[in-house]
C-alpha positions as CSV (number, residue, x, y, z in Angstrom):
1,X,-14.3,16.9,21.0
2,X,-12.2,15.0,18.2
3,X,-13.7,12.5,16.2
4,X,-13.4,8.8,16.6
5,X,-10.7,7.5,14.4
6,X,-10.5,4.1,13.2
7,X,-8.7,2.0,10.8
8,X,-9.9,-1.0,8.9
9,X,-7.0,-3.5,7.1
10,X,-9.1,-5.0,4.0
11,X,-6.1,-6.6,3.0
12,X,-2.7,-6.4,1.1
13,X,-2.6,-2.2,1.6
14,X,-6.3,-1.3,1.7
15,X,-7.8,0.5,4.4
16,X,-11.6,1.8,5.5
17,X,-10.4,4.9,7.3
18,X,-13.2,6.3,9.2
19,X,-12.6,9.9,10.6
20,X,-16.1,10.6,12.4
21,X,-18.5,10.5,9.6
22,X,-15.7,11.2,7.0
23,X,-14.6,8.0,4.9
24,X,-11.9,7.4,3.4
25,X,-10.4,3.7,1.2
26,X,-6.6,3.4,1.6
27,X,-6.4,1.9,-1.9
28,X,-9.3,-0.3,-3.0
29,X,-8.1,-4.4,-3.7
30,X,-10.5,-6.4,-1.7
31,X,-11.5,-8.7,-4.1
32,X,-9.0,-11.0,-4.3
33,X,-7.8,-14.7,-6.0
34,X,-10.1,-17.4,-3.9
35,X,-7.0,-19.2,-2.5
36,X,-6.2,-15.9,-0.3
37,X,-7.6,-15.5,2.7
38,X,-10.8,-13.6,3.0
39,X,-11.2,-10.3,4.1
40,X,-14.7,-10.7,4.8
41,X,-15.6,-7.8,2.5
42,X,-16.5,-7.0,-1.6
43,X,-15.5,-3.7,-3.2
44,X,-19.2,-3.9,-4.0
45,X,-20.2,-4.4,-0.6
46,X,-19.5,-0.6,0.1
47,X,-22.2,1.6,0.4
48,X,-20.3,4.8,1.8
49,X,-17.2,6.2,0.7
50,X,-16.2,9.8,0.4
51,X,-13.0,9.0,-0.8
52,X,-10.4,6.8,-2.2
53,X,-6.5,7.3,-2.1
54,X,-4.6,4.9,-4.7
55,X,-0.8,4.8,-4.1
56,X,0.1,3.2,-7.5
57,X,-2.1,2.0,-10.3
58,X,-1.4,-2.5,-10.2
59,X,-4.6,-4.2,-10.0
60,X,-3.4,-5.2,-6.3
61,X,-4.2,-1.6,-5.3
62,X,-6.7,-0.1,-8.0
63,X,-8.6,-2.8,-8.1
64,X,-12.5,-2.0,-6.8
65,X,-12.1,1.5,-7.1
66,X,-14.0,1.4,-9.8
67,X,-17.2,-0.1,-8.1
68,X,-16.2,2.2,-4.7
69,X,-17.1,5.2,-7.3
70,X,-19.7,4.6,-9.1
71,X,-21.7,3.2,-5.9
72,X,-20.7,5.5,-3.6
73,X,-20.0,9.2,-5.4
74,X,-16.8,8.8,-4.1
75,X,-13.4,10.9,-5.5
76,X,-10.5,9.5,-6.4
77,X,-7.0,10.8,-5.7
78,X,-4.1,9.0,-7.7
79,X,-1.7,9.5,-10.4
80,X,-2.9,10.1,-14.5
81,X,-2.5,6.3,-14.8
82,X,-4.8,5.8,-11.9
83,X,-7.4,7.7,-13.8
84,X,-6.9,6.6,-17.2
85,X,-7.6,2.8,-16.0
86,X,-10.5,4.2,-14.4
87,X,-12.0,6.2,-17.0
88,X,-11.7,3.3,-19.3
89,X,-14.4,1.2,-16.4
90,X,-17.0,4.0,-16.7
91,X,-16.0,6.0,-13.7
92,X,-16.8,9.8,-14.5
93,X,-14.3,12.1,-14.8
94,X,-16.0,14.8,-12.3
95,X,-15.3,12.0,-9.6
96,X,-11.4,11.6,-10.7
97,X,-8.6,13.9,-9.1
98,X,-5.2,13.6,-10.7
99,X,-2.1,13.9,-8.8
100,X,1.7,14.0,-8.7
101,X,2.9,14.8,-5.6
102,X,3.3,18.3,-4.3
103,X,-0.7,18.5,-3.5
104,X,-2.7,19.7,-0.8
105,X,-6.5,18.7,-0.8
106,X,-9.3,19.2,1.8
107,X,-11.2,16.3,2.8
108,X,-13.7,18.0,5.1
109,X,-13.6,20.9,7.4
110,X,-11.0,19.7,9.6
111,X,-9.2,16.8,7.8
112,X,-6.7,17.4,4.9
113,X,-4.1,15.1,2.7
114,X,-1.2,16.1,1.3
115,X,0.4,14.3,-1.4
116,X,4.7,13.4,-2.3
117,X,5.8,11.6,-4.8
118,X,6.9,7.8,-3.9
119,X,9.0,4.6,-5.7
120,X,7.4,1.1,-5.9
121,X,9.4,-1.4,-4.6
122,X,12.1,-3.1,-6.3
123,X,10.4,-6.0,-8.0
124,X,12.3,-6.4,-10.8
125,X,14.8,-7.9,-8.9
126,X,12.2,-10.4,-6.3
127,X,9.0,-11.0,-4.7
128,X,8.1,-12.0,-1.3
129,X,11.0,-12.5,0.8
130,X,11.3,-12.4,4.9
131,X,11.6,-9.8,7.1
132,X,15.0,-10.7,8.3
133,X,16.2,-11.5,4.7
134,X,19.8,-9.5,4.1
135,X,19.6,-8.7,0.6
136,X,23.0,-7.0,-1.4
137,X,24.0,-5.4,-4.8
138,X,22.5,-5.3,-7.6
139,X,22.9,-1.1,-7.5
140,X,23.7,1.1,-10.1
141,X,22.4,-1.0,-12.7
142,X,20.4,0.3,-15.8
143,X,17.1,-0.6,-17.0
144,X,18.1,-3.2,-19.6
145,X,20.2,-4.8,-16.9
146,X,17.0,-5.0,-14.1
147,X,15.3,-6.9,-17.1
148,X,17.3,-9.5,-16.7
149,X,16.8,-9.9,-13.1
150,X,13.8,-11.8,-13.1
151,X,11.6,-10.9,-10.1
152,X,8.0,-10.8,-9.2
153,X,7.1,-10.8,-12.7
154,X,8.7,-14.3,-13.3
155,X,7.4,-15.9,-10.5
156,X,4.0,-15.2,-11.3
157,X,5.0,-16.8,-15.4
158,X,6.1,-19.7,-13.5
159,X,3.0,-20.9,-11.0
160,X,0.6,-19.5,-14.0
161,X,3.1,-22.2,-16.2
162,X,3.1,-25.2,-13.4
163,X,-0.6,-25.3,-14.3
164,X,-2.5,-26.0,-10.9
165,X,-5.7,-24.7,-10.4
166,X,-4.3,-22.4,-7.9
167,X,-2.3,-20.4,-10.9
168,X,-4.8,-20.6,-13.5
169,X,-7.4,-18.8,-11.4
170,X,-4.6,-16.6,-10.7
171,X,-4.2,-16.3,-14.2
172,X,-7.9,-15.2,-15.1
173,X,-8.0,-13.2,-11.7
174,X,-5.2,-10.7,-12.7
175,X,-6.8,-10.8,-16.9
176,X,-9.7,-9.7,-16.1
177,X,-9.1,-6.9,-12.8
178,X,-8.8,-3.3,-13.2
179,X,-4.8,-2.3,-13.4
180,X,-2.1,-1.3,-15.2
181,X,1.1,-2.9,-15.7
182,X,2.6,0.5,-15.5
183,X,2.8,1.7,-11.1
184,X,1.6,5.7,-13.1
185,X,4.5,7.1,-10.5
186,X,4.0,5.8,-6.9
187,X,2.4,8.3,-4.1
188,X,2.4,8.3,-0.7
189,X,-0.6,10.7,1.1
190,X,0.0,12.7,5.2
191,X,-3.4,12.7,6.4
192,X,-3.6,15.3,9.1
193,X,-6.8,15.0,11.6
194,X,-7.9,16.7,14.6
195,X,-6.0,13.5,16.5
196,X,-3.0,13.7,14.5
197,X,-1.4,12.9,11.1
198,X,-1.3,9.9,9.6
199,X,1.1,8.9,6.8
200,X,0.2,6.2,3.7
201,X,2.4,4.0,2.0
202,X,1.2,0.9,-0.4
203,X,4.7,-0.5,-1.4
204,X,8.1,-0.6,-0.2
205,X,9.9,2.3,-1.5
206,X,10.7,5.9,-0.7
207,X,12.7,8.7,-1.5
208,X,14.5,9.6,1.5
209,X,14.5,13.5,1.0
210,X,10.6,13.2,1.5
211,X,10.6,11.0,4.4
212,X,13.3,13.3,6.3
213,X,11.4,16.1,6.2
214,X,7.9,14.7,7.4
215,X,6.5,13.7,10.5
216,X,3.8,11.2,11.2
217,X,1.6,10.2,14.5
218,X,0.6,7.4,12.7
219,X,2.7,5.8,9.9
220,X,1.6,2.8,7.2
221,X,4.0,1.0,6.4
222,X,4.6,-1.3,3.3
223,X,6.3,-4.6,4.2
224,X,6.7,-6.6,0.7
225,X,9.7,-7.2,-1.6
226,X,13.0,-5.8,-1.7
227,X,13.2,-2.1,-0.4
228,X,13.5,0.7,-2.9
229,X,15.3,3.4,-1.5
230,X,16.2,6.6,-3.9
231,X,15.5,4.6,-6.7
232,X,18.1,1.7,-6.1
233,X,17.6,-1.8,-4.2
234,X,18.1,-1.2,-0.1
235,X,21.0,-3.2,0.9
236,X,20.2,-4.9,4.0
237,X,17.2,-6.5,5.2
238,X,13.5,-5.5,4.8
239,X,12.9,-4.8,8.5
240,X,15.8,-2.3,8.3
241,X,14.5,-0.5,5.3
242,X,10.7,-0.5,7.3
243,X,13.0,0.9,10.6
244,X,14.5,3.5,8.7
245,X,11.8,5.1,7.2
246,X,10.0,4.8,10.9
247,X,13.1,6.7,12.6
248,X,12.9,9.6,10.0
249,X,9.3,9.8,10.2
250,X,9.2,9.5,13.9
251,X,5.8,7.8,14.6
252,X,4.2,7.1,17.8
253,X,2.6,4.0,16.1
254,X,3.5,1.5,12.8
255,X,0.7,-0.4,11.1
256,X,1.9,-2.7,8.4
257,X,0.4,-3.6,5.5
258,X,1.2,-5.7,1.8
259,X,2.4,-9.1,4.1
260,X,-0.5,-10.6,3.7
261,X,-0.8,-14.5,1.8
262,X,-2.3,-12.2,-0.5
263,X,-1.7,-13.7,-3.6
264,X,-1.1,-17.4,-3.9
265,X,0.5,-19.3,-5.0
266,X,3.0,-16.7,-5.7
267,X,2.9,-15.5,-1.8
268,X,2.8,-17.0,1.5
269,X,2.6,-13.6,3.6
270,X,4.8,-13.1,6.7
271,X,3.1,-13.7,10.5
272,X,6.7,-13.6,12.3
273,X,7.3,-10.1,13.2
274,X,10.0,-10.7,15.7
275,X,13.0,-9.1,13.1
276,X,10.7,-5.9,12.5
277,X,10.5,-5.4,16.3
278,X,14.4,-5.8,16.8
279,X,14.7,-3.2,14.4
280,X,12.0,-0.8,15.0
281,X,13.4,-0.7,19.0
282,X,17.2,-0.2,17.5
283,X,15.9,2.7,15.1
284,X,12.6,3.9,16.4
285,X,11.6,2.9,19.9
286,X,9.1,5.5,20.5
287,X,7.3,3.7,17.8
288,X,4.9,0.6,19.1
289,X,4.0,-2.3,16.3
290,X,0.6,-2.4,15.7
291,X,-0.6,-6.0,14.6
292,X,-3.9,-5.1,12.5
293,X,-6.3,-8.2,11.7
294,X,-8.5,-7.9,8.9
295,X,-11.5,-5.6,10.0
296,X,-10.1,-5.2,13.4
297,X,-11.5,-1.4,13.8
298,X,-8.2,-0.9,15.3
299,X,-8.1,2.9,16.8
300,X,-4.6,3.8,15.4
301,X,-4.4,6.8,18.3
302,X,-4.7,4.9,21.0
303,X,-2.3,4.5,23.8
304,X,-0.8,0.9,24.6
């Protein structure tokens, strides 16, 4: 008999993924600026864990891991970056597992992860912007150029400048959490279970020569900032660049993640999905939009 499946949404990308009595943290960022909505959850609140995935090493995704280890006994699986940041907070090193991409680790007896090496996405050049957003050019530039773009980066500088007490609690939220400024090489993880496989992404980019050649059950799917795709800015919209890594992957089911008001007053998160489901039934129809609330215990291999 397989084991009950469920999947938490803490959050920007983080996920309680419970496979039976196997469980797993999708990244670890639960505890967030107090102007974002709460997830009804602390990183400290966790009392069982057997293991955390981190997709990239910014404090919106490594933050908590920290306490998730040292409470629970838990492993880590991320890049070198990933584990320097969390050496440096006391984890020990027995609990960290350093990764690149090209991995295969067992979880338990009958549930395994593989790992493949990922891209953040493209904010040097913007932040948030809307699903059905057509974004152009900007390829082929070098890294000096993309400096000059501005992006996520600058946005934050500005509300941290206007002064509210909105961006100054920003400000000491992100000087004090666990992160790097550096993503230590993005990763995406194919979990396969006894139900199926699912596939992990914490931020909008991909290398398309990975995606081709996988298949997912079950994908998570990043849904923030301007799509990175083989290391240059997606031209088109962000719901395209979501649909086109769903018709490569050919999923059953989507679960979004990262379009939460996650960060104010930088963000205001997305709740219209209407573009994403125009282009997920142009590119992927087989694949079904799941809408996961915050500790919804949704059961991503159900039918309907």
């Amino acid at each position: 008999m397989a084991p009950r499946i469920t999947l938490d949404w803490l959050g920007v990308a983080t996920f309680r993924l419970a496979i039976g009595e196997l469980v797993i943290y999708l990244d670890a960022y639960m505890d967030r600026v107090p102007s974002a909505p709460p997830v009804g959850m602390s990183a400290a609140d966790v009392d069982r864990a057997d293991f955390v995935l981190i997709g990239h090493s910014h404090f919106d995704h490594l933050h908590g891991a920290q306490h998730i280890a040292k409470n629970t006994g838990a492993k880590v699986i991320g890049s070198n970056e990933t584990a320097r940041v969390l050496r440096e907070q006391g984890v020990p090193k027995e609990q960290l597992v350093r990764v690149q991409g090209g991995e295969h680790h067992r979880l338990s007896s009958d549930v395994t992860v593989r790992v493949f090496p990922s891209l953040h996405a493209c904010i040097w050049l913007e932040g948030e912007i809307a699903l059905d957003d057509d974004r152009r050019g900007h390829v082929g530039l070098c890294e000096d150029e993309r400096a000059q773009a501005g992006g996520l980066v600058d946005e934050i500088r500005r509300a941290i400048a206007a002064g509210d007490g909105q961006a100054l609690a920003l400000r000491d939220h992100i000087s004090t959490a666990a992160g790097s400024f550096d993503t230590g090489g993005a990763l995406v993880y194919l979990i396969e279970t006894p139900a199926g496989s699912i596939f992990y992404q914490d931020t909008s980019g991909c290398w398309s020569g990975v995606l081709r050649g996988l298949r997912a059950d079950v994908t998570i799917l990043a849904a923030s900032g301007r799509g990175n795709l083989d290391g240059e800015p997606y031209q088109g919209s962000l719901a395209g660049f979501i649909a086109s890594e769903a018709e490569w992957l050919q999923p059953r089911a989507v679960v979004l993640c990262h379009h939460d008001d996650w960060m104010p007053p930088v963000t205001r998160g997305t709740t219209d999905l209407s573009p994403l489901r125009e282009a997920l039934a142009q590119r992927a129809p087989e694949a079904r939009l799941i809408e996961a609330g915050y500790r919804a215990g949704t059961e991503p291999f159900a039918e309907g």
